[in-house]
N, C-alpha and C positions, 0 to 999 in steps of 0.2 A: 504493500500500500504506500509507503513512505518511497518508494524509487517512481511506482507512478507518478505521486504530488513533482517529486521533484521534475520527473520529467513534463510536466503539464505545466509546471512555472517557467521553464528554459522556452518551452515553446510559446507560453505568452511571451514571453522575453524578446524572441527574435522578431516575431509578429510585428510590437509594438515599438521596436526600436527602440527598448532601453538597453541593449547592451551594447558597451564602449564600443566609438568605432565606429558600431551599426548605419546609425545618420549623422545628418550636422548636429551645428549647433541647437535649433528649432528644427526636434523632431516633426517631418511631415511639411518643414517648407525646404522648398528649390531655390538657390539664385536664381532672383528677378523674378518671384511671386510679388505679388503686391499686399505692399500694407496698407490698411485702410484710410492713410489719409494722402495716396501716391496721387501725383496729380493726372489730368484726363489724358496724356499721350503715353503714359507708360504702361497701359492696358495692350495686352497681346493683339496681334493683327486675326485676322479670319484665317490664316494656311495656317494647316501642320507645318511641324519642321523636321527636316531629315538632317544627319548627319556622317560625312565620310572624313576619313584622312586620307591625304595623299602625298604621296613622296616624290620630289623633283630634286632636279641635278642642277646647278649653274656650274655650268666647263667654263674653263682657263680663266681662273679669277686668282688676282695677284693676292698672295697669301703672306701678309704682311705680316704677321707672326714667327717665320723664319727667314731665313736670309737675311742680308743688310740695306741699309737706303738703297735706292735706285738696283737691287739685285734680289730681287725676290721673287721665287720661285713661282709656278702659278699653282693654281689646283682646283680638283673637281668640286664647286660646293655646296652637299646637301641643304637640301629645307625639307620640312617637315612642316605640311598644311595642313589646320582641319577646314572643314569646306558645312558651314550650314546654308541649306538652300529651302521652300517651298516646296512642299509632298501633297499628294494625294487625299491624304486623309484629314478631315477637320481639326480645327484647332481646339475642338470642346474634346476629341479624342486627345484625354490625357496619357501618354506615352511619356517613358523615363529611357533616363541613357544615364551609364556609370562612366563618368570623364577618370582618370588615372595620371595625376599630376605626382610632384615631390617638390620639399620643402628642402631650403637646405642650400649650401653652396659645396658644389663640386671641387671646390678650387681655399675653401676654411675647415679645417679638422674640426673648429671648436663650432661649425655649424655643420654639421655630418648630413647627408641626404634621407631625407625620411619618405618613403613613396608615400599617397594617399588618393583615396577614391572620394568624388563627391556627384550628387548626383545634378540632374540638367531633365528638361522635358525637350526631348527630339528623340527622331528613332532612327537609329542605326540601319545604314544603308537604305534608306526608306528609296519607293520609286518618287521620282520628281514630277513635281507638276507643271504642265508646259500651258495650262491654259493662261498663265499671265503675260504670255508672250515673252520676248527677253529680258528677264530683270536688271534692274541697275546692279552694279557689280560694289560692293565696299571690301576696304585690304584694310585688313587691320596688326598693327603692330605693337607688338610688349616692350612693357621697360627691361631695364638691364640690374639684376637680369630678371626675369619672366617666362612666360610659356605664352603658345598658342589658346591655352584653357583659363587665361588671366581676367578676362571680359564674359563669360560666357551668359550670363543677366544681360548682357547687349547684345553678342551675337546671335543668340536667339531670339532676343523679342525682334530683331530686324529682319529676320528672315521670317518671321511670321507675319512682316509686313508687307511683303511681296520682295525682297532682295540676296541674292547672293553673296552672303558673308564669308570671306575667304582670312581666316588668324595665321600667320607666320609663327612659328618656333625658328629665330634667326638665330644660325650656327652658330659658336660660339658666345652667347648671350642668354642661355638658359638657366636654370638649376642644376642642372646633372652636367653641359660641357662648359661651362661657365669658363673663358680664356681671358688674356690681356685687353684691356678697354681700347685699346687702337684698332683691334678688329672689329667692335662695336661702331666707333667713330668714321669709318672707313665703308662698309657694309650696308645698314642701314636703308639709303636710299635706292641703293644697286637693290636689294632683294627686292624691294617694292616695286621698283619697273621692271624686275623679271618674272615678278609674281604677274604683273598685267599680262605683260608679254604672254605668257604661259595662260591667261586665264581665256583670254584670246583666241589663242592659238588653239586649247580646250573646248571654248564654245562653239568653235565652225565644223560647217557640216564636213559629214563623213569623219570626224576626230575620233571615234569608237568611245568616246568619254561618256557618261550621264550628264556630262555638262551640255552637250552638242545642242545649242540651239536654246539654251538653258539663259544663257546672261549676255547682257549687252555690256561690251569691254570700252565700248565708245562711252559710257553714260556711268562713271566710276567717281566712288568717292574714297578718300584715302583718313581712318581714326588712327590715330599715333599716341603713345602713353608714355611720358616721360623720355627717354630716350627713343622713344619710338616716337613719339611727335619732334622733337631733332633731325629725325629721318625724314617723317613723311611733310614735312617744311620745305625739306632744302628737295624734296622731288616737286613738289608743287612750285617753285621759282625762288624761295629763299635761299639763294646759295652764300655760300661761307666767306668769310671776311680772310684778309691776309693773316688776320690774330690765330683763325681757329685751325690754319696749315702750320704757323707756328705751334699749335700748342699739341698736332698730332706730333708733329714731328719730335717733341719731347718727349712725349708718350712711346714713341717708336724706333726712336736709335735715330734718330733725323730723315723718315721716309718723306717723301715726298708724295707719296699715293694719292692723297686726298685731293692734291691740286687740280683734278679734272670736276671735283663737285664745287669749288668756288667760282664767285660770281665772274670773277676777269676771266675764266676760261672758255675758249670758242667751245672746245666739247659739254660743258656742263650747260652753254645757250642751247646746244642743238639737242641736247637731251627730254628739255620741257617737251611734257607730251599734252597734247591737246584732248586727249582720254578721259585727264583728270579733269574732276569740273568739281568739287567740293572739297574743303576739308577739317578735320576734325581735331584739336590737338589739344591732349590734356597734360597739362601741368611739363609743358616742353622743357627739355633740359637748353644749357646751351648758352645764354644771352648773358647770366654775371661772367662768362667766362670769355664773352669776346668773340661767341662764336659765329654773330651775325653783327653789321655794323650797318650803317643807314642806308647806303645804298641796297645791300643784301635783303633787308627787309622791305625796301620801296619795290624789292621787285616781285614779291609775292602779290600777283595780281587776281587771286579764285577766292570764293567764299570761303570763309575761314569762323569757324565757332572755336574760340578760345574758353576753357576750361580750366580751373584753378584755383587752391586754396590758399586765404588771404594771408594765412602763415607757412605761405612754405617754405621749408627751409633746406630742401634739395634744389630744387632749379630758381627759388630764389621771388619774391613776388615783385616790389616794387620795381626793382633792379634785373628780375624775372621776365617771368608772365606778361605781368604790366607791361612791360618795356617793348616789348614787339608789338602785343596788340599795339599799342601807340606807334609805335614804328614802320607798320604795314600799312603809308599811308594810301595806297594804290589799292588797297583791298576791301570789299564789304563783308569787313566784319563783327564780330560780337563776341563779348564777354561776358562769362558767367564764371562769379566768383561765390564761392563757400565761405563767408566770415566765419575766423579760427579754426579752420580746417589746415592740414597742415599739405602732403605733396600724394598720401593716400587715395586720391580724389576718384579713380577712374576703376581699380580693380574690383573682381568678385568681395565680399566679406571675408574675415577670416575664415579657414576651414578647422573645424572641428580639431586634426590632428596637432592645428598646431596651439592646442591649446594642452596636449596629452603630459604626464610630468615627463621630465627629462628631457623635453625639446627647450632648444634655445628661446625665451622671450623675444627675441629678434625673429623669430618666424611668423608670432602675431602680430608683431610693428610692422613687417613689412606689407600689410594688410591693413590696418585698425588705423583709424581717425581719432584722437584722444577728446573731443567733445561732440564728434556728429556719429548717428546710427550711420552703417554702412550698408543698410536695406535701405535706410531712409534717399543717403545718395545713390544708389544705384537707381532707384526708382524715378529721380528727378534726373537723372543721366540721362534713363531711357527718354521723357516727356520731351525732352529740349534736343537731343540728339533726332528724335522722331521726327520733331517739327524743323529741326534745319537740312535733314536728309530732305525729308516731304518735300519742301519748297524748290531743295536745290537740283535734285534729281527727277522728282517727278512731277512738278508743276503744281504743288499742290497749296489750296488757301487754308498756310498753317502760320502767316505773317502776325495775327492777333496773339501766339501765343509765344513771342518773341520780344512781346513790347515791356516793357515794367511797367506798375503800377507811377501814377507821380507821385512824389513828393514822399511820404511815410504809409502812405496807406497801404496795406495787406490784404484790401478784401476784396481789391477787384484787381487783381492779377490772373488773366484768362487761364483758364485748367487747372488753379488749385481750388481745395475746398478752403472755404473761411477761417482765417487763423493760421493756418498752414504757410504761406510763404514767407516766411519770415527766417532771416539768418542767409540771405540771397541777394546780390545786388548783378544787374544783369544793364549790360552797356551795349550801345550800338554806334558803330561810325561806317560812314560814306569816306569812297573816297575822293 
């Protein structure tokens, strides 16, 4: 009788998700479920969302990691993409997927790699839906270091708005192969216009892909997170200042490599590609360091929704953030900033593991916002990300939820509920 009970409690157990491990934080919620006071654009679109990984090659890329300046070798270099797209099956059909990330730095013993599973609403290898005709394509890239599975609260609720989400794991810059930051600094941009390339080259017909006919590579918008918005900057026209060749070149034994992503270079002009037409960039590294200078940032000419906490003290706000949106005077952009938020702004929540004993406290900081909910921002992530993809990509009248309220008022700020906006200040300039 006594081995029955026990076995009838283990199995409430697993049922219910009280054993360690089992779920998140909040048993029975997903990143990018909504809380009840999420504003009106962070509600799921109408598609299902499927989900694949895929694995691509970039041949003969200068590998600035070995060799000396001007002599470095080239080499093959992987990426690792996961791909959410629009599926067949309704979006009320609730469907789960197990993502498989690690916490950890590849490259610090006293922060050792901790695998962890957390869960997502997509279905693995789902068939795609072609009735939206070809979706707008968005490439989205991680800080350093990061994953592919860093955003997934936004990569999914986008593709259940009709788009194809395409997240990079950029070599070198992850958890698990974590290297020198000049391959970071070097890298960056290049993966982003080979990911187009590639997603491209995947959507035309006869490609044998699921993508075939799947996504319009003409009609792209590029999200970048911290050093991933450094990237997808300088691919959309912000190219790099003579400071920030100087300050790879310290970083790299004196390589020269970078010199074709600054602004005086003819190859980094003929590079712009006329594909991208939006972009998204949260809490960009880059600008206290000198890595853009005024000319660099006049020349970022595409919508741009800048993203960022009014304390951050990775890429820096005033002297930061600030600084370029101000500085992009050729761009129609906008800022949304988080009062006392710190550089946390853009990823999923913490997960669960890194909350376990004996993980490093540095695996929940590299996560956690020390006075805002991180369901709470994610949720106004999606709202505002929603509404500047909408307009920028698919023509849509989502301009009323881009305005601030004036003055101090909170309660007529379109798509929150009353009370709610508050701890937000949200900027707009012409150029």
């Amino acid at each position: 009788m006594k081995k029955l009970s026990l076995c009838f409690v283990l199995a409430f157990l697993l049922v219910t998700g009280c054993l360690v491990n089992a779920q998140p934080v909040d048993p029975g919620f997903i990143n990018g479920d909504l809380l009840p006071n999420a504003p009106e654009l962070a509600a799921r679109g109408s598609y299902g969302v499927g989900v694949r990984t895929l694995k691509l090659v970039h041949p003969a890329q200068v590998d600035v990691l070995h060799g000396s300046a001007g002599q470095h070798p080239l080499y093959d270099r992987p990426l690792t993409l996961e791909v959410w797209y629009p599926t067949r099956t309704s979006a009320s059909q609730q469907s789960t997927v197990t993502y498989q990330s690690t916490l950890g730095r590849s490259n610090d013993p006293k922060r050792p790699l901790v695998p962890f599973t957390f869960p997502g609403r997509a279905t693995r290898d789902a068939q795609p839906d072609p009735s939206g005709g070809a979706y707008p394509l968005v490439i989205v890239s991680h800080g350093y270091p990061g994953s592919r599975l860093l955003l997934t609260y936004l990569t999914e609720n986008l593709a259940s708005k009709g788009y194809v989400v395409v997240a990079i794991d950029h070599t070198e810059s992850t958890y698990s192969d974590l290297a020198a930051f000049s391959s970071t600094l070097l890298n960056r941009a290049l993966d982003d216009k080979f990911v187009l390339n590639e997603m491209a080259r995947l959507s035309g017909k006869g490609s044998n892909s699921f993508l075939s006919g799947l996504l319009n590579a003409d009609n792209t918008a590029l999200i970048g997170y911290s050093m991933g918005g450094y990237g997808v900057l300088n691919a959309a026209g912000a190219g790099y200042s003579p400071q920030a060749l100087k300050l790879f070149g310290q970083m790299s034994g004196g390589s020269t490599a970078l010199e074709p992503r600054m602004l005086a270079s003819p190859t980094y002009q003929a590079s712009l590609d006329p594909r991208i037409k939006a972009v998204v960039a949260f809490a960009p590294w880059g600008m206290e360091r000198g890595v853009w200078d005024a000319a660099g940032l006049a020349n970022l000419k595409l919508p741009t929704l800048f993203i960022a906490g009014g304390k951050d003290d990775i890429s820096g706000y005033e002297k930061g953030v600030k600084a370029i949106y101000e500085g992009a005077i050729n761009a129609d952009r906008y800022m949304l900033t988080y009062l006392n938020a710190r550089h946390n702004v853009a990823p999923n929540p913490p997960p669960s593991a890194s909350m376990q004993p004996g993980v490093s406290a540095d695996e929940y900081m590299h996560y956690a916002e020390p006075a805002w909910n991180e369901h709470r921002i994610n949720n106004i992530n999606q709202h505002f990300v929603t509404a500047f993809l909408g307009i920028q990509l698919k023509g849509m009248e989502y301009g009323k939820y881009l305005v601030a309220p004036a003055g101090d008022s909170t309660e007529a700020w379109p798509g929150f509920k009353p009370r709610m906006a508050v701890g937000l200040e949200l900027h707009h300039a012409k150029p």
